[in-house]
C-alpha positions in Angstrom: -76.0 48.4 63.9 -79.6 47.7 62.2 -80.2 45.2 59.6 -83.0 44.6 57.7 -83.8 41.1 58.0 -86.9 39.2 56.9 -88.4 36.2 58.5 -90.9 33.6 57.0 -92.7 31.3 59.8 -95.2 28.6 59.2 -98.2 28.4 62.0 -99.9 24.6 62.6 -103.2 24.7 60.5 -105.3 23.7 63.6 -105.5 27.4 64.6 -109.0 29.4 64.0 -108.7 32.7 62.0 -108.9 34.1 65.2 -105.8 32.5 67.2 -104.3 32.6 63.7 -104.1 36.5 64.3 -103.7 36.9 67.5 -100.5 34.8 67.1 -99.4 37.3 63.9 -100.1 40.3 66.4 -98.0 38.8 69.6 -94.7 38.3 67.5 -95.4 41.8 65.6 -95.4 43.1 69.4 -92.7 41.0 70.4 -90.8 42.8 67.5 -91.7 46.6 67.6 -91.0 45.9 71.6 -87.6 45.2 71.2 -87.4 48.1 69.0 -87.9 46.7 65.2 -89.0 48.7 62.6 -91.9 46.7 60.7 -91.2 47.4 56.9 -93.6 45.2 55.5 -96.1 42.0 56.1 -97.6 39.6 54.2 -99.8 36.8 54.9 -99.3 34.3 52.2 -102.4 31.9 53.6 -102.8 28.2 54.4 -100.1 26.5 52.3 -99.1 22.7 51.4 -96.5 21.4 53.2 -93.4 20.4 51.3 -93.3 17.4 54.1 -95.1 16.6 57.2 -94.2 18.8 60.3 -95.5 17.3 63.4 -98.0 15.1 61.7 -99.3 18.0 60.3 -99.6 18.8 55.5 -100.3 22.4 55.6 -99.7 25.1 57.3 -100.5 29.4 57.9 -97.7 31.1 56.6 -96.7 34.5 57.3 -93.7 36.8 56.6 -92.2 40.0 58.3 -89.7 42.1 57.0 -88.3 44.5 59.9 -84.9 46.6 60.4 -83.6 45.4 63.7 -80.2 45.4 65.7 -78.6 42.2 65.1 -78.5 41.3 69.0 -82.5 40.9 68.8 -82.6 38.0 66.5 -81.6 35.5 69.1 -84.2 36.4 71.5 -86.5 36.2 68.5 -85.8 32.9 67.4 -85.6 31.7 71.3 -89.6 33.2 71.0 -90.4 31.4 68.2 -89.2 28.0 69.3 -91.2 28.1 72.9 -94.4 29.0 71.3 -96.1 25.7 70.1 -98.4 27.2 67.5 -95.0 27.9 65.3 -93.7 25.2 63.0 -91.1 26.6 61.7 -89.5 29.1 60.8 -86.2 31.1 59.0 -84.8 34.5 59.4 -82.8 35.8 56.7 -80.3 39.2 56.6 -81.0 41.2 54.1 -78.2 42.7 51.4 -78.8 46.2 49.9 -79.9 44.0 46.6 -82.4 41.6 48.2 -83.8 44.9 50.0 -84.1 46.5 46.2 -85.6 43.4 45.0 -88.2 43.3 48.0 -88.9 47.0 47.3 -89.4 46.4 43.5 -91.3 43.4 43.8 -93.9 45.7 46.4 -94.0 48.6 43.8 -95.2 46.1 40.8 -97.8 44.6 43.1 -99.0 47.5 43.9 -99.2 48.7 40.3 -100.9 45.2 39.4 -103.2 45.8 42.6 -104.1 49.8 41.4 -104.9 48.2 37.4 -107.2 45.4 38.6 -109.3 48.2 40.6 -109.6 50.2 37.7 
């Protein structure tokens, strides 16, 4: 069965822009080659820590929202743990509201985004 499931991940801040998106693009590969469905991503920048991880006060994060089977998560997750330029990171299922919410929050952005150029 596919889910639509929406994980957030925090990179270490040590990373050039470069490595920074080459990182983004090898789990966005890992993802579409296990047969995800990218609905949306957002880079939300170089963020404050809430506490230290590894030393470290801030951190890249980035978010994906995909439709998946549920049996990919693990081996997801197992990806994200091995690769040391990940701090953390947390996958969440989606319900049929939180996907309505996502979808409404895009759609007012957008709007916001299509006003400002005007």
């Amino acid at each position: 069965m596919v889910n639509q499931y929406e994980t957030v991940f925090i990179m270490t801040p040590v990373l050039s822009e470069n490595q920074m998106k080459e990182t983004v693009k090898k789990i966005k590969e890992f993802l579409k080659s296990k047969g995800a469905e990218i609905v949306f991503e957002d880079n939300w920048g170089l963020r404050k820590l809430a506490y230290p991880i590894q030393k470290k006060k801030t951190g890249f994060y980035q978010l994906f929202e995909y439709k998946a089977q549920g049996s990919i998560i693990r081996d997801f997750e197992v990806m994200l743990k091995r690769d040391e330029r990940i701090l953390r990171f947390l996958t969440v299922a989606l319900d049929k509201y939180a996907i309505a919410y996502n979808e409404k929050k895009r759609e007012k952005a957008k709007k916001v985004e299509t006003e400002e150029k005007n």
